[in-house]
DODO-861803 format. One record per residue (C-alpha): residue number from 1; residue in three letters; x, y negated, z. Coordinates in steps of 0.25 Angstrom, whole numbers. Layout:
! DODO-861803
ATOM   num   residuo       x       y       z
ATOM   NUM       Ala       X       Y       Z
...
END
This chain:
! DODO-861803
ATOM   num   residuo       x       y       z
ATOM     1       Unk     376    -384     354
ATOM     2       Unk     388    -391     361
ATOM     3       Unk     386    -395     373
ATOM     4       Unk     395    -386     384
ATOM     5       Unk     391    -391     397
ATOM     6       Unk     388    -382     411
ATOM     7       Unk     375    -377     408
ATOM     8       Unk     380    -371     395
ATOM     9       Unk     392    -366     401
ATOM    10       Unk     381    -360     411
ATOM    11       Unk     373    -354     403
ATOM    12       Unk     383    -347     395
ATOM    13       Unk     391    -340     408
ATOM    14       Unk     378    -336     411
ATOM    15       Unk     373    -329     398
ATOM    16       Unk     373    -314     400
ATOM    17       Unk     368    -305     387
ATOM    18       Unk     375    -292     381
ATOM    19       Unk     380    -300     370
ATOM    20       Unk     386    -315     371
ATOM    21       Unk     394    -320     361
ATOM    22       Unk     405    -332     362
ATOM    23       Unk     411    -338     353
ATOM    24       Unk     425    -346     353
ATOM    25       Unk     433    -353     341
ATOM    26       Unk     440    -367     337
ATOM    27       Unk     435    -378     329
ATOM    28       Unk     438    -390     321
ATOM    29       Unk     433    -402     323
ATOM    30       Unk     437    -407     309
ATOM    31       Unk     448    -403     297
ATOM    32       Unk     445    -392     287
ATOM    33       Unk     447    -380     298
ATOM    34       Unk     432    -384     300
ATOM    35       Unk     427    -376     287
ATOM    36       Unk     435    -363     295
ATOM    37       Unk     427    -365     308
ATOM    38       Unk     413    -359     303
ATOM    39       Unk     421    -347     296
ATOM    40       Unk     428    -344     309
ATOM    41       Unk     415    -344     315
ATOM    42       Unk     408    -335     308
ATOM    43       Unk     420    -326     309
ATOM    44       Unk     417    -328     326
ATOM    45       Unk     403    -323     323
ATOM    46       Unk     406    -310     316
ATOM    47       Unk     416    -306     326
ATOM    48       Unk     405    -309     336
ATOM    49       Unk     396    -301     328
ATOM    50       Unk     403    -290     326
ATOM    51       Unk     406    -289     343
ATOM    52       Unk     391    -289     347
ATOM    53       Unk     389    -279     334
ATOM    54       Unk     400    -270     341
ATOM    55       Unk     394    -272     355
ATOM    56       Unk     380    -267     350
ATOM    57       Unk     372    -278     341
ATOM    58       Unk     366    -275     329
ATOM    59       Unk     372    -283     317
ATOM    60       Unk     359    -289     315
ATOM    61       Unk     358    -295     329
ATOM    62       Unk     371    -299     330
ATOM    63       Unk     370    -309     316
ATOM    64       Unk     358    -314     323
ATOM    65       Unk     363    -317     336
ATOM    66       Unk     374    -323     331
ATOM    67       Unk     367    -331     319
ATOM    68       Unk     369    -345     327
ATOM    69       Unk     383    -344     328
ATOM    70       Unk     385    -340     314
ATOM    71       Unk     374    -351     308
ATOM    72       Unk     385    -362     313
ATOM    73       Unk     395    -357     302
ATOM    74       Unk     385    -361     291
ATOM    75       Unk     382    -375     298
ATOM    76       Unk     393    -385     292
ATOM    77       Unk     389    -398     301
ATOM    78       Unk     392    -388     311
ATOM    79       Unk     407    -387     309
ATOM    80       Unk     409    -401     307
ATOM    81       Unk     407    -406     320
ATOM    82       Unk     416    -397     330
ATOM    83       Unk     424    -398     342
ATOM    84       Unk     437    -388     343
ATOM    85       Unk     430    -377     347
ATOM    86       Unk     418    -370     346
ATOM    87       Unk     410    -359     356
ATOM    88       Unk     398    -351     353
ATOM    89       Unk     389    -344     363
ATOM    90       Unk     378    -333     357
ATOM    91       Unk     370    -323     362
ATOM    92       Unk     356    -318     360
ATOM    93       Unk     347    -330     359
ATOM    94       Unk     359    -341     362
ATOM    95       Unk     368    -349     355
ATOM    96       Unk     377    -357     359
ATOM    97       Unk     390    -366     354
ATOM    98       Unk     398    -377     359
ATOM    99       Unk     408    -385     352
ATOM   100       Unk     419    -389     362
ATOM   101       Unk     431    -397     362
ATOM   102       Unk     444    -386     363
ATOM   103       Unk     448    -374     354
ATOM   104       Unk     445    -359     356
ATOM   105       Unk     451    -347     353
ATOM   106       Unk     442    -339     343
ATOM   107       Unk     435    -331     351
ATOM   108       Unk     421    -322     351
ATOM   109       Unk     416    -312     363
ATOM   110       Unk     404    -304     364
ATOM   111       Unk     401    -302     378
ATOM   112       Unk     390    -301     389
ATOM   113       Unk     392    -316     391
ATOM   114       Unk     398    -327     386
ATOM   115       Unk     412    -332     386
ATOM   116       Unk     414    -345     390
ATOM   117       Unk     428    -345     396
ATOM   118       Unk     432    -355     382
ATOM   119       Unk     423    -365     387
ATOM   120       Unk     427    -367     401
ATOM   121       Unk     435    -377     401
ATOM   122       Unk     424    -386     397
ATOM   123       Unk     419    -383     411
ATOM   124       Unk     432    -383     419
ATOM   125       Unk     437    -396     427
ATOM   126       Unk     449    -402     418
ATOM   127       Unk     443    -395     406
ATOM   128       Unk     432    -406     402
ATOM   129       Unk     428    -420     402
ATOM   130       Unk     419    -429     396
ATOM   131       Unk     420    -445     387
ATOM   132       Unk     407    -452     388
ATOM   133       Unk     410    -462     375
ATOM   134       Unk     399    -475     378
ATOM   135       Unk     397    -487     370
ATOM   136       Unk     384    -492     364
ATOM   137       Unk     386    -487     350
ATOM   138       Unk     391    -474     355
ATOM   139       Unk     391    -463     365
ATOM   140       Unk     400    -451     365
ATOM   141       Unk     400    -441     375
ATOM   142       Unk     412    -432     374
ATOM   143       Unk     418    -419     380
ATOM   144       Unk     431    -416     381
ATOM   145       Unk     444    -407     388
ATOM   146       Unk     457    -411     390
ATOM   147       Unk     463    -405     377
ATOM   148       Unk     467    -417     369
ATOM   149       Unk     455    -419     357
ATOM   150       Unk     446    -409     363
ATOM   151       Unk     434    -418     364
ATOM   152       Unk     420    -417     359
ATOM   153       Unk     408    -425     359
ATOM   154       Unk     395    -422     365
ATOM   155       Unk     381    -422     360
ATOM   156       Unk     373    -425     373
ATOM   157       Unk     358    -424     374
ATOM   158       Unk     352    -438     379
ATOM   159       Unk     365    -447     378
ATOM   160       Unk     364    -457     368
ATOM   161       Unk     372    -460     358
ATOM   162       Unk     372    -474     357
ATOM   163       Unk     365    -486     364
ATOM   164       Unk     355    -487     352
ATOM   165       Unk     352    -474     352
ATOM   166       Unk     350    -474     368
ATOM   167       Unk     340    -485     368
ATOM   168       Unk     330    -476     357
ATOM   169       Unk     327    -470     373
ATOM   170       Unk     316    -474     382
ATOM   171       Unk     324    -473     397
ATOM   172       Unk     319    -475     409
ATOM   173       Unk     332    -483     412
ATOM   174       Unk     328    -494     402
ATOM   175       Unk     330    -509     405
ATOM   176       Unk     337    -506     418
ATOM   177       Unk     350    -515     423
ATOM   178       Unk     361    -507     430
ATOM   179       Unk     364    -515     445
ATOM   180       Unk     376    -512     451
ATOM   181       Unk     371    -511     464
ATOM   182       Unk     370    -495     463
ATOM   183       Unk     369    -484     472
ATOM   184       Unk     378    -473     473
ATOM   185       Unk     380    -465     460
ATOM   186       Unk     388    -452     458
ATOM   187       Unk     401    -450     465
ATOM   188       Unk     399    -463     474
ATOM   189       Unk     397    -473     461
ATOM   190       Unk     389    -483     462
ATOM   191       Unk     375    -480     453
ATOM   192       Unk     366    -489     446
ATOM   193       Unk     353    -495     450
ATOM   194       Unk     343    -497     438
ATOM   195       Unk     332    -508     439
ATOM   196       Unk     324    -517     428
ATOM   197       Unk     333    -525     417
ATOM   198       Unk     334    -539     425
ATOM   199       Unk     342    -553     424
ATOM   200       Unk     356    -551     420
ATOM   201       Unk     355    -537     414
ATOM   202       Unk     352    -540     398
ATOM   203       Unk     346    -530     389
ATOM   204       Unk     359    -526     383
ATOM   205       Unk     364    -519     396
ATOM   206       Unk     351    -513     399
ATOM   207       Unk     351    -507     385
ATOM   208       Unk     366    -503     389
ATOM   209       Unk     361    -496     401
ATOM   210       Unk     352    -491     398
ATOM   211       Unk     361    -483     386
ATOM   212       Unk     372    -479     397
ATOM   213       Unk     361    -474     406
ATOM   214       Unk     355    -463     396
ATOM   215       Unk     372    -462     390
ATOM   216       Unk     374    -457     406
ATOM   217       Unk     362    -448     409
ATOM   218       Unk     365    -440     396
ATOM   219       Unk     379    -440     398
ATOM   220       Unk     377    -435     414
ATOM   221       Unk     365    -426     411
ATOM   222       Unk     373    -418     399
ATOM   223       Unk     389    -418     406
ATOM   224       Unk     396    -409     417
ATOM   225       Unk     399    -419     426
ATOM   226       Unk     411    -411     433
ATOM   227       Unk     418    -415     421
ATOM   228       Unk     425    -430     419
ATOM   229       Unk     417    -440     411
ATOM   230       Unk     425    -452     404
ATOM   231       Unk     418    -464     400
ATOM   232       Unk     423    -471     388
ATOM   233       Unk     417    -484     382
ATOM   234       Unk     417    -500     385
ATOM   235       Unk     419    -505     398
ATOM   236       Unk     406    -511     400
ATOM   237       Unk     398    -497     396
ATOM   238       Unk     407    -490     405
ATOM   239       Unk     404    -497     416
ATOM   240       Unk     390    -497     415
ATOM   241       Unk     390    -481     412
ATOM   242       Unk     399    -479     424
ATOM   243       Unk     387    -486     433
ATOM   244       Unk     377    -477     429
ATOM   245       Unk     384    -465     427
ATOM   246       Unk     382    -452     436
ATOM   247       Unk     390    -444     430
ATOM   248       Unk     400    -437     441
ATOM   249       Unk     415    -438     434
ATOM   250       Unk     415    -450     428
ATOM   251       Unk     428    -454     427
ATOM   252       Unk     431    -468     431
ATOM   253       Unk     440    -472     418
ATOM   254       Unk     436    -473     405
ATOM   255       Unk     439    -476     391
ATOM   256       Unk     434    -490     389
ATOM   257       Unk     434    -497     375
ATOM   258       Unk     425    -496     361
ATOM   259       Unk     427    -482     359
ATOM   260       Unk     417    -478     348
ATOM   261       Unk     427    -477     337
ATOM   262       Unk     437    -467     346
ATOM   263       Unk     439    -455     343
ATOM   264       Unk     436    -443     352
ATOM   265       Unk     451    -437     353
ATOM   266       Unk     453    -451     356
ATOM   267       Unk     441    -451     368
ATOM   268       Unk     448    -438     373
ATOM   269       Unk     461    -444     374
ATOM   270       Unk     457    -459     381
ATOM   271       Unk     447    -447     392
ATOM   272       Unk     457    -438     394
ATOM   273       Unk     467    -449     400
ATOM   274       Unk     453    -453     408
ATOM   275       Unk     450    -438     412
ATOM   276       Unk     463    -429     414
ATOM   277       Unk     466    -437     429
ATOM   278       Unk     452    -433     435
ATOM   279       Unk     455    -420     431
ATOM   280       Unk     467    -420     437
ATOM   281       Unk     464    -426     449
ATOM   282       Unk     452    -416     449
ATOM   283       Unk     459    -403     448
ATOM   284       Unk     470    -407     458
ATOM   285       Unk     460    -412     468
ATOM   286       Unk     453    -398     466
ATOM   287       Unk     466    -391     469
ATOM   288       Unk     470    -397     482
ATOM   289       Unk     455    -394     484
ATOM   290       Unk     458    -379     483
ATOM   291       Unk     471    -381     494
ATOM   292       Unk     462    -389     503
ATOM   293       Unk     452    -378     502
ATOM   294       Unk     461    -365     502
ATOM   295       Unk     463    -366     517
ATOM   296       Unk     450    -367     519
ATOM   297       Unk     446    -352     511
ATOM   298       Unk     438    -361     502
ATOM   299       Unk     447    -358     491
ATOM   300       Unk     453    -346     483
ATOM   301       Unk     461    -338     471
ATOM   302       Unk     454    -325     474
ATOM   303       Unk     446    -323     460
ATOM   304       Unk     435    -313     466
ATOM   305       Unk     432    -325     476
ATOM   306       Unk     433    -336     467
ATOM   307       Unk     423    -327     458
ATOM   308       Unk     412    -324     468
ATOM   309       Unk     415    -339     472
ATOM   310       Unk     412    -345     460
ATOM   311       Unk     400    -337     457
ATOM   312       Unk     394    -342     469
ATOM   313       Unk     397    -356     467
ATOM   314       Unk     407    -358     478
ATOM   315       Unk     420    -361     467
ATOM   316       Unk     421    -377     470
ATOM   317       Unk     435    -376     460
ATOM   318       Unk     440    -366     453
ATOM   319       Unk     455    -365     447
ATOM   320       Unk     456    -355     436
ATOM   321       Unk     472    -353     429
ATOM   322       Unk     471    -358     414
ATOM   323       Unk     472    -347     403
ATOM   324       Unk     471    -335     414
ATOM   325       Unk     459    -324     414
ATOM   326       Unk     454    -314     424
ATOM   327       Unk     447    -303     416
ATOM   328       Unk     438    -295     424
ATOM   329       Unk     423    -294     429
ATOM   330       Unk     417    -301     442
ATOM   331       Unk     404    -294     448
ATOM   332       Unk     399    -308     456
ATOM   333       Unk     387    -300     462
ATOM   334       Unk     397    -287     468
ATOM   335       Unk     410    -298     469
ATOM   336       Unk     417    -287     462
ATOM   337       Unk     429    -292     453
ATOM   338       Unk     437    -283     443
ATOM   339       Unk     450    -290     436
ATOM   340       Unk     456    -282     422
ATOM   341       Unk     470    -287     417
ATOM   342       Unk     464    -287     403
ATOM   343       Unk     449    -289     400
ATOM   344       Unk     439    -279     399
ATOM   345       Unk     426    -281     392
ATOM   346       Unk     417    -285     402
ATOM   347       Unk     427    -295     409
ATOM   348       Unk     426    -309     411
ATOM   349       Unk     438    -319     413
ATOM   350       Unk     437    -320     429
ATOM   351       Unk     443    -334     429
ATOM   352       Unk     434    -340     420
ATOM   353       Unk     422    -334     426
ATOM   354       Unk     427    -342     439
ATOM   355       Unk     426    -355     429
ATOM   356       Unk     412    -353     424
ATOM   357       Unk     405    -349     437
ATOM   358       Unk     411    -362     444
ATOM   359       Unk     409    -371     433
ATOM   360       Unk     394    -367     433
ATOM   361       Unk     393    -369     448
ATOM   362       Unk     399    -382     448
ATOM   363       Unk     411    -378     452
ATOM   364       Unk     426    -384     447
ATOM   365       Unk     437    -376     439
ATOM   366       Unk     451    -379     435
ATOM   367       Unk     458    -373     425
ATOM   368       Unk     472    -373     429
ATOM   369       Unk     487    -368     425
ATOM   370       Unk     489    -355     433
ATOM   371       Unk     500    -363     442
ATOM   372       Unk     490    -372     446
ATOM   373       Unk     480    -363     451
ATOM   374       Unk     480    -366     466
ATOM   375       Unk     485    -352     474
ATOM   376       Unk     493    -348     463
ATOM   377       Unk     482    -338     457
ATOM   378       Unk     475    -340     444
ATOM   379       Unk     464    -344     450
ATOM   380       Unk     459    -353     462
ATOM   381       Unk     444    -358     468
ATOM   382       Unk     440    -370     478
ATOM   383       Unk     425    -364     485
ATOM   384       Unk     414    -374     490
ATOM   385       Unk     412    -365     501
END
């Protein structure tokens, strides 16, 4: 499994059991460190082993819950095909693991749920974006984060790989013709209206379209659309995508040009030039938002509001200081809230807890500098209400 997208990341804050274990290390995606990464993975799983023994498994369930982890080790394809860094999820009856575009610190926890704190920047404003590769030969559909290199291909259910293989499909949008007199679509763009193939529209275009047409569903039905989507391919594919799409952050600049022979660092590089000013246009946009909104009690640096706030769904934007923790507990039901300078066993990071439940209620968060957190604390929130 590697798709990392909300309802994942959902189902993972939510998972509550006596023992959940979460696992963290680095990768390689190619070299002859490769033959070390099964090795230092089956060293992860003992340690994890020996924790939930100490914490009151039998040896005998311990192995077995942790059989799926360890079965990777023996599966050679398996380590030939990774990203930088790699994140297991398994407790009684589940198994998860993602392969994701940055590095880890090695790192195993057994615990009443899982930690996810490694993975948010996936789901952070200014941590993610994605390259949709199109020509008729190929289609690539990449995820990646502003690190240099750090990005990974995706394999999405229902997005076809190539025009050939696209047509195998019997769609209800075959032999229509695009007009481009449309009703409003997303964001104010103009949509597309679909009739019967007519004079002037040959077959090669409706094969065309009807390609991008299943390309775009797969593409919007798999995605998080907070984050930016960059279209790379020739012009006129581009343009016909764009008339279809539905998508809500497609940027309006693309990589045009042949691009089935670049390389994905290569992809990353040409995007990120796309990307980076939308993001920053984003975050300081969100920050004038939080001085607009200051005066009007609809924003704060108070960490028990901010808490009780996102649990309910209020946080429209939340700015958390990169590389800080809050350790302590949060009792959302009594609002009762307990910091510890060092962590205890039952704490949780206070900050990231903030991340996750806005994240998972739709709203923004921002990972910032300290200095840049507005109010000068190390954390800040814009509310809805």
């Amino acid at each position: 499994m590697d798709t990392l997208n909300r309802n994942e990341l959902e189902f993972l804050s939510r998972k509550r059991e006596q023992f959940c274990v979460s696992i963290y290390f680095s990768t390689h995606r190619a070299g002859p460190e490769i033959r070390q990464d099964p090795i230092r993975l089956k060293n992860l799983v003992t340690e994890a082993e020996t924790q939930l023994i100490a914490g009151g498994f039998r040896a005998t369930r311990a192995r077995d819950m942790l059989a799926p982890a360890r079965d990777l080790t023996r599966r050679g394809g398996f380590w030939r095909h990774q990203e930088d860094g790699l994140a297991l999820f398994v407790s009684a009856g589940s198994f998860q693991y993602f392969r994701l575009p940055f590095t880890f610190q090695e790192f195993v926890q057994v615990a009443d749920r899982f930690e996810i704190s490694p993975i948010m920047p996936l789901f952070t404003s200014g941590g993610a974006f994605y390259v949709l590769a199109l020509s008729r030969n190929r289609v690539r559909c990449f995820h990646a984060t502003p690190t240099p290199g750090a990005i990974s291909e995706l394999a999405i259910s229902g997005v076809p790989r190539s025009m050939a293989e696209a047509l195998k499909y019997d769609v209800r949008e075959s032999q229509l013709q695009l007009h481009s007199a449309a009703a409003a679509s997303v964001g104010g763009k103009e949509g597309a209206v679909f009739t019967g193939q007519g004079v002037g529209v040959d077959d090669e275009q409706a094969r065309t379209l009807e390609f991008l047409l299943l390309v775009e569903r797969g593409v919007r039905r798999a995605l998080d659309h907070r984050a930016p989507l960059v279209l790379a391919g020739v012009t006129e594919l581009l343009a016909v995508y764009r008339q279809i799409n539905k998508y809500e952050n497609l940027l309006d600049s693309g990589i045009t040009g042949n691009l089935d022979r670049l390389k994905p660092n290569e992809l990353h590089a040409a995007a990120w030039e796309l990307a980076r000013p939308y993001f920053e246009t984003d975050r300081n946009r969100a920050l004038a938002r939080y001085g607009e909104l200051a005066a009007a009690g609809r924003a704060s640096n108070d960490l028990k509001e901010i808490l009780t706030s996102a649990y309910q769904g209020r946080v429209d934007s939340a700015f958390l200081a990169s590389g800080m923790q809050k350790w302590g507990e949060f009792d959302f039901a009594e609002a009762a809230l307990e910091l510890h300078d060092q962590r205890q066993p039952r704490d949780e990071d206070l900050l990231n807890v903030v991340a996750i439940q806005s994240v998972l209620h739709r709203g923004a968060v921002y990972m910032l500098p300290p200095q840049e957190i507005p109010g000068g604390s190390d954390i800040a929130a814009t509310f809805r209400y």
